[in-house]
FIFI-574862 format. One record per residue (C-alpha): x, y, z; residue in one letter; residue number from 1. Coordinates in steps of 0.1 Angstrom, whole numbers, always signed. Example, Ala and Ser with C-alpha at 12.3 -4.5 7.8 and 13.67 -1.06 7.14 Angstrom:
# FIFI-574862
x, y, z, aa, i
+123, -45, +78, A, 1
+137, -11, +71, S, 2
***
This chain:
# FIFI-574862
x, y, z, aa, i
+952, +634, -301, X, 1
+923, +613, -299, X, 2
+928, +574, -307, X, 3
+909, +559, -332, X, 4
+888, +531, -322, X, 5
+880, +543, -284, X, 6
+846, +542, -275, X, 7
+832, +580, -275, X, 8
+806, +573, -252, X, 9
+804, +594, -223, X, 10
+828, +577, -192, X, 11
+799, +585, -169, X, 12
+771, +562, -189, X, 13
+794, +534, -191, X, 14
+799, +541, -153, X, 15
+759, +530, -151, X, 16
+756, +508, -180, X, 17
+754, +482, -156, X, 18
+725, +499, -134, X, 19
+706, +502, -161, X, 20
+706, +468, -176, X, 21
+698, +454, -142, X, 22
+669, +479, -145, X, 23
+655, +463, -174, X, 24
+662, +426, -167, X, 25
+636, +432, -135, X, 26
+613, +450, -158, X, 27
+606, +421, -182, X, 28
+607, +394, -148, X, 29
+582, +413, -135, X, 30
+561, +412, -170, X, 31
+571, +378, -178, X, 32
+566, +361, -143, X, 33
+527, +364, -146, X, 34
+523, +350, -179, X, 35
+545, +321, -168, X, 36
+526, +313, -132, X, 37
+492, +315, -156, X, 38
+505, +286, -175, X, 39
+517, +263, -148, X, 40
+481, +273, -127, X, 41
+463, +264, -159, X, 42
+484, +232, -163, X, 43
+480, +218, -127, X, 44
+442, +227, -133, X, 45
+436, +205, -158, X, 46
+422, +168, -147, X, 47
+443, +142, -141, X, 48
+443, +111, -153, X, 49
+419, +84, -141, X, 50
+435, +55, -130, X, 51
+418, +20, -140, X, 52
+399, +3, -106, X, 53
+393, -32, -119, X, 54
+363, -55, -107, X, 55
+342, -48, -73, X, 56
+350, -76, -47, X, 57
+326, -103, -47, X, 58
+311, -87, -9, X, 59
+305, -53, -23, X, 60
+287, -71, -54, X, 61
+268, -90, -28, X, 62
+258, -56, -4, X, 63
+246, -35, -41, X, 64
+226, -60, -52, X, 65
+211, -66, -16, X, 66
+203, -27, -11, X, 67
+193, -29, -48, X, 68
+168, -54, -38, X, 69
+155, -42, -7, X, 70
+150, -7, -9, X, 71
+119, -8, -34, X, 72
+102, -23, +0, X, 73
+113, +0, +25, X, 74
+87, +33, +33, X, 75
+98, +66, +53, X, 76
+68, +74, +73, X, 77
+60, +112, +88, X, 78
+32, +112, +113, X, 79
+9, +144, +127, X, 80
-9, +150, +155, X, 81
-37, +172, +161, X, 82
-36, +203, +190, X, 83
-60, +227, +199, X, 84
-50, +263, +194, X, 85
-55, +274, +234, X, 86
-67, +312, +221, X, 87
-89, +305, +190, X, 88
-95, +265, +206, X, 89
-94, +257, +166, X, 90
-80, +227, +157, X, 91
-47, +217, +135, X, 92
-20, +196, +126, X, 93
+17, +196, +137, X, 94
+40, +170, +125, X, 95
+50, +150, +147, X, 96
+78, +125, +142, X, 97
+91, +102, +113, X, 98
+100, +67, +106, X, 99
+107, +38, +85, X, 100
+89, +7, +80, X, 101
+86, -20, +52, X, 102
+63, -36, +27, X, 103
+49, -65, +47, X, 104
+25, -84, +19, X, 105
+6, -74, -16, X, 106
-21, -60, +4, X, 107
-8, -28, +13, X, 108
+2, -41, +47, X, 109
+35, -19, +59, X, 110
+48, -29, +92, X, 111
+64, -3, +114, X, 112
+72, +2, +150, X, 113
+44, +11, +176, X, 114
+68, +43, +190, X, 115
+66, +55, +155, X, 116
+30, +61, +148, X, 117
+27, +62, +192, X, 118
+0, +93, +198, X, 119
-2, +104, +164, X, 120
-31, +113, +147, X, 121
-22, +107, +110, X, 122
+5, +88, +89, X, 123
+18, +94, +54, X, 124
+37, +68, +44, X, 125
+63, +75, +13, X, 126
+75, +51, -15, X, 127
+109, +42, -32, X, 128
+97, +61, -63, X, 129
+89, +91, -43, X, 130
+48, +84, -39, X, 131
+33, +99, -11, X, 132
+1, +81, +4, X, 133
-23, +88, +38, X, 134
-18, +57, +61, X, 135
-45, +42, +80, X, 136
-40, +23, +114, X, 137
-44, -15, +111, X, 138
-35, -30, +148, X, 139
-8, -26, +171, X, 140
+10, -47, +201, X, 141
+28, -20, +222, X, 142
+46, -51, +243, X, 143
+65, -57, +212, X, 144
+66, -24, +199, X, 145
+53, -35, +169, X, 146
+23, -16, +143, X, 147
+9, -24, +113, X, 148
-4, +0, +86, X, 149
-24, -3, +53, X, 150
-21, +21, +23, X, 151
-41, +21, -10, X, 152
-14, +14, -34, X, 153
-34, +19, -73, X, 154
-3, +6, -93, X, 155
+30, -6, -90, X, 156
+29, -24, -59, X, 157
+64, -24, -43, X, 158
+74, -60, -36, X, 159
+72, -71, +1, X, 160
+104, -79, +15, X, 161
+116, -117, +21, X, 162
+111, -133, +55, X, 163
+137, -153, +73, X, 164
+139, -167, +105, X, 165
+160, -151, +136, X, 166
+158, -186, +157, X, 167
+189, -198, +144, X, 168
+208, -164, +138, X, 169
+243, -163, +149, X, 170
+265, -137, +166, X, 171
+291, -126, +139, X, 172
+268, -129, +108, X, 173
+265, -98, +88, X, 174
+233, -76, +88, X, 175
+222, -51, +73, X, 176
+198, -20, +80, X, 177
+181, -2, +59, X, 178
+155, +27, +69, X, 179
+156, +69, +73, X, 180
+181, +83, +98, X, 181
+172, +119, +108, X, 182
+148, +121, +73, X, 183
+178, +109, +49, X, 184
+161, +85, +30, X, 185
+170, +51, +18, X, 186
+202, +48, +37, X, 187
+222, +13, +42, X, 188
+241, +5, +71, X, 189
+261, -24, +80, X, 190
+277, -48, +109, X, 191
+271, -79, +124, X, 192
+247, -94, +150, X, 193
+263, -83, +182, X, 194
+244, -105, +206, X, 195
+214, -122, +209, X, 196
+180, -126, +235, X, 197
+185, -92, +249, X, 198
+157, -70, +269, X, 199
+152, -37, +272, X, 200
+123, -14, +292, X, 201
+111, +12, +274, X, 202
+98, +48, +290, X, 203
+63, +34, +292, X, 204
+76, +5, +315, X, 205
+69, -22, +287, X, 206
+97, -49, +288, X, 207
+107, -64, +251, X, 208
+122, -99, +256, X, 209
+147, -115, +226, X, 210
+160, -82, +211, X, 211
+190, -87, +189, X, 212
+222, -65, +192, X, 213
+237, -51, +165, X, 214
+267, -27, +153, X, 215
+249, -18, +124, X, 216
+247, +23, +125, X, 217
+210, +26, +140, X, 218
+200, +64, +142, X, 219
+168, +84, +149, X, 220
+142, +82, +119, X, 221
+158, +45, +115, X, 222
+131, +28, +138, X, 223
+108, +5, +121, X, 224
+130, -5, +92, X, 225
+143, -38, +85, X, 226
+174, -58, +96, X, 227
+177, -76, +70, X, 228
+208, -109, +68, X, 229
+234, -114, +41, X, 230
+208, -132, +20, X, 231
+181, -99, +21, X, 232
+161, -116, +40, X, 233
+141, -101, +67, X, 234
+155, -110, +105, X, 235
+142, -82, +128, X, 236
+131, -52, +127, X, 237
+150, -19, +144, X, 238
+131, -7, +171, X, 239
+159, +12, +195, X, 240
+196, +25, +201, X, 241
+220, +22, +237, X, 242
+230, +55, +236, X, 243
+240, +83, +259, X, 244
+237, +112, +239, X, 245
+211, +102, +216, X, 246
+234, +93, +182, X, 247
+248, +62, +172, X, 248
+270, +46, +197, X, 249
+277, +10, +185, X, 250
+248, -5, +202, X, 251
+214, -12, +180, X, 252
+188, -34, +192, X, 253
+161, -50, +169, X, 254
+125, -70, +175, X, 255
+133, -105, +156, X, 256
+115, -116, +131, X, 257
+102, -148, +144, X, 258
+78, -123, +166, X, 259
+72, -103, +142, X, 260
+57, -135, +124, X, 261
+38, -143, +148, X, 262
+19, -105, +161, X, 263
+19, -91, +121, X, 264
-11, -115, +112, X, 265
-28, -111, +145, X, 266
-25, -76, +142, X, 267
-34, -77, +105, X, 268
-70, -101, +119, X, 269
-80, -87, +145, X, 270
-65, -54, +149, X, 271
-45, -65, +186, X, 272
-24, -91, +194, X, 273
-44, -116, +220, X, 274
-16, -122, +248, X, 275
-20, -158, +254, X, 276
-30, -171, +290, X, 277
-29, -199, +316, X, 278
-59, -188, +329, X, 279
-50, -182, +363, X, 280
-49, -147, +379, X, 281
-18, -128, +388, X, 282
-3, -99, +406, X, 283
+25, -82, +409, X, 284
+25, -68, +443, X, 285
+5, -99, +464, X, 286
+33, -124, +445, X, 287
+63, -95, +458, X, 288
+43, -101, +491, X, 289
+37, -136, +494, X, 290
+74, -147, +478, X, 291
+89, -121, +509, X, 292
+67, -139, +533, X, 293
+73, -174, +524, X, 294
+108, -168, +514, X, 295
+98, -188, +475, X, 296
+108, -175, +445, X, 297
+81, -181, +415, X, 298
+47, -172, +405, X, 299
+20, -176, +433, X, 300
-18, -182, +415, X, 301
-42, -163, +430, X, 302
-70, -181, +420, X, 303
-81, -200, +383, X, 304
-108, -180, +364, X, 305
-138, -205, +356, X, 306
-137, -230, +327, X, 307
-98, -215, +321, X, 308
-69, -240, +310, X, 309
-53, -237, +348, X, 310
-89, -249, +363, X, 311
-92, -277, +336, X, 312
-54, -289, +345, X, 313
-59, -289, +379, X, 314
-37, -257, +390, X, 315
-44, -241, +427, X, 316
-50, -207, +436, X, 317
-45, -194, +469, X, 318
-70, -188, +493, X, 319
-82, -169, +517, X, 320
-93, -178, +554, X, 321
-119, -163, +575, X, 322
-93, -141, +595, X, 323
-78, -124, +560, X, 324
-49, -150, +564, X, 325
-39, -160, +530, X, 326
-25, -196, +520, X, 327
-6, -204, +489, X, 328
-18, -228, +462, X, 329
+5, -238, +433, X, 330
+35, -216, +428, X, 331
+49, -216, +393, X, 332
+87, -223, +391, X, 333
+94, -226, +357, X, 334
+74, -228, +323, X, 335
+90, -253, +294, X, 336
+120, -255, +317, X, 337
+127, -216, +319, X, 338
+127, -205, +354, X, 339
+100, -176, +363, X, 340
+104, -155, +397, X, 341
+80, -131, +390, X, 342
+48, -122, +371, X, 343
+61, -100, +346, X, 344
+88, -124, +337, X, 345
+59, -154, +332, X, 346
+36, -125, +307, X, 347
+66, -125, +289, X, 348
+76, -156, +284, X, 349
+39, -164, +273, X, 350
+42, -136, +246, X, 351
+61, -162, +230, X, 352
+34, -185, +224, X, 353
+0, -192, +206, X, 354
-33, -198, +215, X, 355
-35, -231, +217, X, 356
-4, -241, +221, X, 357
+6, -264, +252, X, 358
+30, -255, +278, X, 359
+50, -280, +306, X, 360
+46, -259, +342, X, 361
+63, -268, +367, X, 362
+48, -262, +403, X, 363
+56, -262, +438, X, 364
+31, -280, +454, X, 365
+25, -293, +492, X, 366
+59, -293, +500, X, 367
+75, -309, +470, X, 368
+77, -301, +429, X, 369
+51, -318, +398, X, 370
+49, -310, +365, X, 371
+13, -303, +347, X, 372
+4, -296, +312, X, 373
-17, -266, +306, X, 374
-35, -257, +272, X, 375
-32, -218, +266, X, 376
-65, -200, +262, X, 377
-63, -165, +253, X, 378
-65, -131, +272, X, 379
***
């Protein structure tokens, strides 16, 4: 007899009751476990909140407003050069490199590195405000790897950039560089002056005397631009990298303004910088010769040019006998105190000098040392 109250369900489903809720607990995980990793993806998607920065420090302040400042002056130059087609023999263009330079004056004056425009048959130089303009050579000094450009510039005149003085620069002051590394225009750099009166011989054999070093990041395309100090002011102007691959490794070099001040209006005048002279003759290889033979270090004069400053202050050539022998006049030891020991040495040295400005030699002369003042002409 049955007992009221007993579950009539069949024994064998109650068996596999529990199968079957376990069945449709993983059915709704599995529909309910997409919807739920939507919402937290959509929720860690959303942006966070920005958190306050305060005030810039006072240097960053300082390096904005100097890039602000600056960059108006600074050009990226692109040169061409033209080549003769060796099949048709027509002629055409092919760029050639690129550059920076800088605003030098309100003339249109831009001031640039002699490598850069070096071979190259035209010159567009581009401004701050994207203006593109043809370039015409104005006067270059390859001894100081400098150039000087002049574009035709109808309004808006970017502003030159301030001049300062690289005499009494110090190592550990900042500078900065502005210019065009590998075509990326208007790009800052900064570090600090590294060391100062370097020298460095370029491919062409030229020697440039007083180079600073600097840290500043100096790359490819950043040649011509300006160095400029913590004021903004103009204090060389990048001209090379120390490097052994080709990129930026620490080492920057830059032509110092003080030249720069000097050769810029020269080359703006007269189109070339007039190397100023004693006015006596000179070579290399008979002062290698005659400093082996006589066992002197210094600069042997071959012989004064007429109506020169050397003749005028009295300075002796050497001469030659009747058999070929030849016997040594003056030999120049040091000029304004600097010691010279050979004729490349003494051009340099005079490259830092005007026409017309005098200069203390002193001369070994008959077996002891005078000193003789000697008016520089020009050469």
């Amino acid at each position: 007899m049955p007992y009221y109250g007993e579950s009539k369900r069949d024994p064998g489903f109650r068996r596999y009751q529990w199968v079957i809720w376990a069945i449709l607990v993983a059915f709704f995980i599995w529909q309910i476990l997409p919807m739920i990793e939507r919402m937290w993806i959509r929720s860690a998607a959303e942006p966070r909140a920005v958190t306050a920065r305060g005030e810039l420090a006072s240097d960053e302040k300082a390096t904005i407003e100097l890039f602000e400042n600056a960059s108006p002056s600074v050009v990226f130059i692109t040169t061409k050069q033209r080549v003769r087609d060796f099949w048709s023999r027509n002629v055409f263009s092919v760029p050639q490199g690129t550059g920076s330079g800088f605003i030098w004056d309100d003339h249109g004056h831009v001031v640039t590195n002699f490598h850069v425009i070096q071979n190259a048959s035209e010159a567009s130089v581009r401004l701050n405000d994207g203006r593109s303009l043809d370039a015409v050579l104005v006067g270059a000094s390859p001894a100081h790897d400098l150039a000087v450009l002049r574009i035709n510039v109808k309004f808006d005149q970017p502003p030159p950039v301030p001049i300062g003085t690289s005499e009494d620069l110090k190592v550990g002051q900042k500078v900065f560089a502005i210019g065009n590394p590998f075509g990326l225009d208007y790009t800052l750099t900064g570090g600090l002056v590294s060391a100062l009166d370097r020298s460095l011989t370029e491919e062409n054999g030229v020697t440039i005397e007083h180079l600073i070093q600097t840290d500043a990041a100096i790359n490819p395309g950043n040649s011509g631009g300006p160095l400029l100090d913590s004021a903004g002011r103009l204090v060389g102007i990048n001209t090379a990298i120390y490097s052994p691959s080709g990129a930026y490794a620490g080492i920057g070099f830059a032509v110092p303004v003080d030249t720069v001040n000097r050769v810029v209006p020269e080359l703006i005048a007269r189109g070339k910088f007039t190397r100023p002279s004693l006015g006596i003759q000179v070579d290399e290889r008979y002062n290698r010769m005659l400093s082996e033979r006589l066992n002197r270090k210094g600069v042997f004069g071959l012989g004064g040019e007429p109506s020169s400053s050397a003749e005028r202050a009295g300075l002796r050539g050497a001469k030659i006998d009747a058999q070929g022998m030849v016997t040594a006049g003056d030999v120049i030891l040091a000029l304004d105190g600097k010691p010279l020991e050979s004729v490349s040495e003494l051009l340099t040295r005079l490259n830092d000098y005007s026409i017309g400005d005098k200069v203390t030699l002193r001369v070994f002369r008959n077996d002891g040392e005078t000193e003789i003042e000697v008016l520089l002409g020009g050469s």
